[in-house]
C-alpha positions, 0 to 999 in steps of 0.5 A, spaced: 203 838 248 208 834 244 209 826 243 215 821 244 216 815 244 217 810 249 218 802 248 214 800 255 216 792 256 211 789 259 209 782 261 203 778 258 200 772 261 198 767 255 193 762 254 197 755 250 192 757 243 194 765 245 202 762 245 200 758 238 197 764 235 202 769 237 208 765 235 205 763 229 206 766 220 199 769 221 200 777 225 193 777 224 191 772 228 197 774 233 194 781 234 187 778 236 190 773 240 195 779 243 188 783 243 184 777 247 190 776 252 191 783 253 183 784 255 184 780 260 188 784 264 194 779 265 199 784 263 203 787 268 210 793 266 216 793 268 220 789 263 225 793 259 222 800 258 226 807 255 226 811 250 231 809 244 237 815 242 234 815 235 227 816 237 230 822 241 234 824 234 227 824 230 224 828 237 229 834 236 229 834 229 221 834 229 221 839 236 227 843 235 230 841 241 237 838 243 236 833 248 242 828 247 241 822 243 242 817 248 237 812 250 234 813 256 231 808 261 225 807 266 222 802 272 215 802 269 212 797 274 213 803 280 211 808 275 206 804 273 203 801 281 203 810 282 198 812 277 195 806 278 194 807 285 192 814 284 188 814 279 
């Protein structure tokens, strides 16, 4: 089995101290904020979702394949309510 990268968007729903936090100099306290958010359940996929050309470069080079290096997109949200409803 072999692992790639994938930038999967996703939405947040925030409180206004979670926005404070995660907009603030702090990433410690952004990443507790973002961890408190995230364990509520109020995210949802489906924003921008691929896999970068240089993250497939890094991929081949790693696996020795040679799949080409352009990005490649996904709908995340169906992909996402899919494994979801089956799981």
């Amino acid at each position: 089995m072999r692992t790639i990268q994938i930038r999967l968007g996703v939405g947040v729903e925030i409180t206004e101290d979670e926005e404070k936090a995660i907009f603030s100099s702090d990433s410690s306290e952004a990443g507790a904020a973002l961890k408190s958010a995230l364990s509520r359940g109020g995210w949802k996929a489906g924003w921008d979702s691929y896999i970068p050309g240089p993250w497939i470069d890094e991929f081949n080079r790693e696996n020795g394949t040679d799949y080409p290096a352009e990005d490649i997109g996904f709908d995340v949200g169906n992909i996402f309510q899919e494994v979801l409803k089956n799981a």
